[in-house]
C-alpha positions as CSV (number, residue, x, y, z in Angstrom):
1,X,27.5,-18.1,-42.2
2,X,25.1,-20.3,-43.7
3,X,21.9,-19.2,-44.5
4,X,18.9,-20.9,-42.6
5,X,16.0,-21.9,-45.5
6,X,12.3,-21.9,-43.6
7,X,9.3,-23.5,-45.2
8,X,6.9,-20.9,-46.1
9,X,4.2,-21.6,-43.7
10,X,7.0,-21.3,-40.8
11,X,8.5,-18.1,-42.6
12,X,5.2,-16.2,-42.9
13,X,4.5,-17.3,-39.2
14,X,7.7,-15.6,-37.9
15,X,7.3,-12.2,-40.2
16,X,3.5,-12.0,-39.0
17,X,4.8,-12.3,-34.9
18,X,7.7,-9.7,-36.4
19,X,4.9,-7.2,-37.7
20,X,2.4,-7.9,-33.8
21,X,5.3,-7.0,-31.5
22,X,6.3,-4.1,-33.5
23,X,2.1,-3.0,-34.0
24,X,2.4,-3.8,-30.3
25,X,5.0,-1.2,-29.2
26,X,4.4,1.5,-32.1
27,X,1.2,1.1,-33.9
28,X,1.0,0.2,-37.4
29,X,3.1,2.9,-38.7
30,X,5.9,0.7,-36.3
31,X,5.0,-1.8,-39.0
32,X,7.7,-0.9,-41.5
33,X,9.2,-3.7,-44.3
34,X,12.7,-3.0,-43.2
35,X,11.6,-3.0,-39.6
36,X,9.7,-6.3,-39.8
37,X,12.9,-8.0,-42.0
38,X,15.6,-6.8,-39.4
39,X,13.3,-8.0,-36.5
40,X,13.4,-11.5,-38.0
41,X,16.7,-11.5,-39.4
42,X,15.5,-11.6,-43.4
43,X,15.5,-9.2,-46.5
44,X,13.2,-6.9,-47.4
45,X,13.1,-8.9,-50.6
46,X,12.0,-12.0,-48.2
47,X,9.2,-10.1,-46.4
48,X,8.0,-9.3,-49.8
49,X,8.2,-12.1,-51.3
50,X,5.8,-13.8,-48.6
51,X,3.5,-10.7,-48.8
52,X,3.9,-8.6,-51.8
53,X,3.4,-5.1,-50.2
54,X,3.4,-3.1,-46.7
55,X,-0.7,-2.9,-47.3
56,X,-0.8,-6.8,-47.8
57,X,1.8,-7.2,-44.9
58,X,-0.8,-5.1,-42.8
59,X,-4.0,-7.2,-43.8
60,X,-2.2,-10.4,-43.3
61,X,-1.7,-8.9,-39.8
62,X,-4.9,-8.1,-39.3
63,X,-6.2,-11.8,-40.4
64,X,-3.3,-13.1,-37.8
65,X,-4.9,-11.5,-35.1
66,X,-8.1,-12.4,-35.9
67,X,-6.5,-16.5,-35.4
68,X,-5.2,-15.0,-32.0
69,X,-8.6,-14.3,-30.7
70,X,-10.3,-17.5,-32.0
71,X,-7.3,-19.3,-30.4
72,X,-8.3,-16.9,-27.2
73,X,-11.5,-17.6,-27.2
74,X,-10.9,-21.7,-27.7
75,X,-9.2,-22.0,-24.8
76,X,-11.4,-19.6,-22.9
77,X,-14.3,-22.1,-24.0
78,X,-12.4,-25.0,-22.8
79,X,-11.8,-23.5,-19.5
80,X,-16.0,-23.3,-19.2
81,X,-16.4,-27.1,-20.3
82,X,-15.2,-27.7,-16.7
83,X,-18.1,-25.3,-15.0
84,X,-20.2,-22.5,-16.0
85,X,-18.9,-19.4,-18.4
86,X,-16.9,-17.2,-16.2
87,X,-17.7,-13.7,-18.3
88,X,-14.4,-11.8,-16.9
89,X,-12.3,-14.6,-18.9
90,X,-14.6,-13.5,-22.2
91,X,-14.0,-9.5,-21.5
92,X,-10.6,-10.3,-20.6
93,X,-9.4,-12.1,-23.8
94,X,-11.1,-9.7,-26.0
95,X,-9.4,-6.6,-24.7
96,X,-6.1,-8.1,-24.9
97,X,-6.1,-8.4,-28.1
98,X,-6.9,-5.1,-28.9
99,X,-4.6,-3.5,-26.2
100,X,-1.7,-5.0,-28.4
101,X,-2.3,-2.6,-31.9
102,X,-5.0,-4.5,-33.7
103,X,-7.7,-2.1,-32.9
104,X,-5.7,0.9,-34.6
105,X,-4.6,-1.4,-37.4
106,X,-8.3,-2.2,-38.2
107,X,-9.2,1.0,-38.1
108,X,-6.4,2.0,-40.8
109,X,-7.6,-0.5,-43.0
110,X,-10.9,0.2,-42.7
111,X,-10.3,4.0,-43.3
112,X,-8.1,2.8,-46.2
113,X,-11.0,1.0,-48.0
114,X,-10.8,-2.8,-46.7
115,X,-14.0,-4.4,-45.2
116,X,-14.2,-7.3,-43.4
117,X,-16.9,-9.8,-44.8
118,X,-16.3,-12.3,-42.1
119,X,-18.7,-13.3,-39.6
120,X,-19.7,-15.6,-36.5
121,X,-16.2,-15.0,-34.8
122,X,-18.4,-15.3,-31.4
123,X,-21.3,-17.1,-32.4
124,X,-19.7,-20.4,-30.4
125,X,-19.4,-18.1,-27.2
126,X,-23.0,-16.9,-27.5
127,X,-24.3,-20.8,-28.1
128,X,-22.1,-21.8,-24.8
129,X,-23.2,-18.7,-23.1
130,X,-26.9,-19.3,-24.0
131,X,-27.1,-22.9,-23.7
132,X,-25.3,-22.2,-20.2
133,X,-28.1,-19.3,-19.1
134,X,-30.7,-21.5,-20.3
135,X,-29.8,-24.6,-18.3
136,X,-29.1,-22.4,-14.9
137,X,-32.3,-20.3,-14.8
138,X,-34.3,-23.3,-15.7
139,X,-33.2,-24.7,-12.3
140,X,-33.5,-21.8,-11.0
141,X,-37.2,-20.6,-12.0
142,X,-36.1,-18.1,-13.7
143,X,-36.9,-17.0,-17.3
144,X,-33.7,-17.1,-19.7
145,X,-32.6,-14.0,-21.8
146,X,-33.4,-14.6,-25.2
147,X,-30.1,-15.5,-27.8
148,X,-30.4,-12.0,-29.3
149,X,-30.1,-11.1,-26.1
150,X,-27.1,-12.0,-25.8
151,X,-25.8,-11.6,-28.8
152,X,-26.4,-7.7,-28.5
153,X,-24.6,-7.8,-25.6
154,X,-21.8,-10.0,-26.8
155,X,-21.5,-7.5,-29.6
156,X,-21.6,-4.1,-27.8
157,X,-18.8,-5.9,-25.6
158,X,-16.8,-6.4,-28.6
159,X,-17.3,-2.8,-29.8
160,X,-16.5,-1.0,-27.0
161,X,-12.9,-3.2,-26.2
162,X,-12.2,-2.6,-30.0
163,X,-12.5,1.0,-29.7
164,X,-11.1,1.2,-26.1
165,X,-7.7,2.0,-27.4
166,X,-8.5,4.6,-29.7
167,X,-11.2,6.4,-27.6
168,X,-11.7,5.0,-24.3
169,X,-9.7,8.3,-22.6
170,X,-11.7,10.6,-24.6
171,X,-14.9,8.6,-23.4
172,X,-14.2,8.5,-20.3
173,X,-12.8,12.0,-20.0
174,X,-16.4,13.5,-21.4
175,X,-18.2,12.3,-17.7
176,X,-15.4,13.2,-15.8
177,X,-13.5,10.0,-15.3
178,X,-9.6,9.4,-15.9
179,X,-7.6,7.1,-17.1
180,X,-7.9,4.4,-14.3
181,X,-11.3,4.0,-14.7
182,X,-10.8,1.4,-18.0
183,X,-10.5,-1.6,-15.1
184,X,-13.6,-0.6,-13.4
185,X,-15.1,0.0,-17.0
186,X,-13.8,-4.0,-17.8
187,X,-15.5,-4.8,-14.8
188,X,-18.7,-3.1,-15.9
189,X,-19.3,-5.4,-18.5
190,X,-18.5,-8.6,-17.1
191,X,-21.4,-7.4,-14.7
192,X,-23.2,-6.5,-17.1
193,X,-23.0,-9.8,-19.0
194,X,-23.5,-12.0,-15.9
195,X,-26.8,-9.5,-15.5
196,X,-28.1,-10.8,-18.9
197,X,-26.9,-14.6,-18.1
198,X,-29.4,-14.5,-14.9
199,X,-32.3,-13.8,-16.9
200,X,-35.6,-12.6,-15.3
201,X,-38.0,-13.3,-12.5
């Protein structure tokens, strides 16, 4: 049988959506060389060559989700151009992502030394969400949060569905809640973040 010959771009695509369905269904140690090339149907030899090693495989995967969420969070903002920002779809998008592996992945890599020096990955939601609070309590009479405001909030959202996977039981357990509380919890902070949007009296 022939062998089929991928660009590179379309190769490293493939092997990165290998590497998030295994990180999905075992965590990263699931995210094996051998396990990644047999899942696509390549060498080891290939996924190296496209990666050099497991730990650059692993940061590449990291980066990949990272492009999920911003494509996430795109289409979440282009659902609000059509009316105001619907919160739930915000805590929504953010928790899937981490409910597939990422957030144990980032925490490997952080434990093994890496740092992310990227920033602003929200700052277009906060703008929409602040130019959106701003506009509705002005017809409203009321006084709009501040945009530190809601960028705390934006950000304590993020770190709390980050960590959800890897301690949201234990959390939870520690005031006496179980496992099916993490909806209600979800729904907790869209409340939360529609109490910020309304601003004050």
């Amino acid at each position: 049988m022939a062998r089929v010959r991928r660009n590179p771009d379309d190769a490293r695509r493939m092997i990165l959506q290998a590497a998030g369905k295994l990180l999905a269904a075992g965590g990263p140690a699931a995210v094996q060389v051998r396990a990644v090339a047999a899942e696509v149907g390549v060498t080891d030899a290939a996924v190296n060559h496209h990666f050099g090693t497991r730990d650059q495989l692993l940061d590449s995967l990291l980066r990949f989700g990272g492009t999920k969420l911003k494509a996430e969070l795109h289409a979440v903002l282009g659902a609000w151009a059509d009316g105001p920002p619907e919160p739930a779809e915000l805590v929504r998008a953010l928790a899937a992502l981490y409910a597939d592996g990422y957030a144990e992945l980032a925490l490997a890599l952080h434990r093994s030394g890496r740092r992310d020096t990227g920033s602003g990955l929200l700052d277009e939601v906060v703008d929409r969400l602040h130019a959106q609070a701003r506009h509705r309590c002005a017809a409203a009479g009321r006084t709009p949060p501040l945009r530190e405001s809601i960028q705390l909030t934006v950000a304590a959202l993020h770190q709390a569905v980050a960590t959800e996977p890897l301690f949201g039981d234990e959390f939870r357990r520690s005031v006496g809640l179980d496992e099916t509380a993490r909806e209600h919890m979800l729904d907790w902070w869209t409340e939360i973040l529609r109490a910020i949007l309304a601003g004050r009296d």
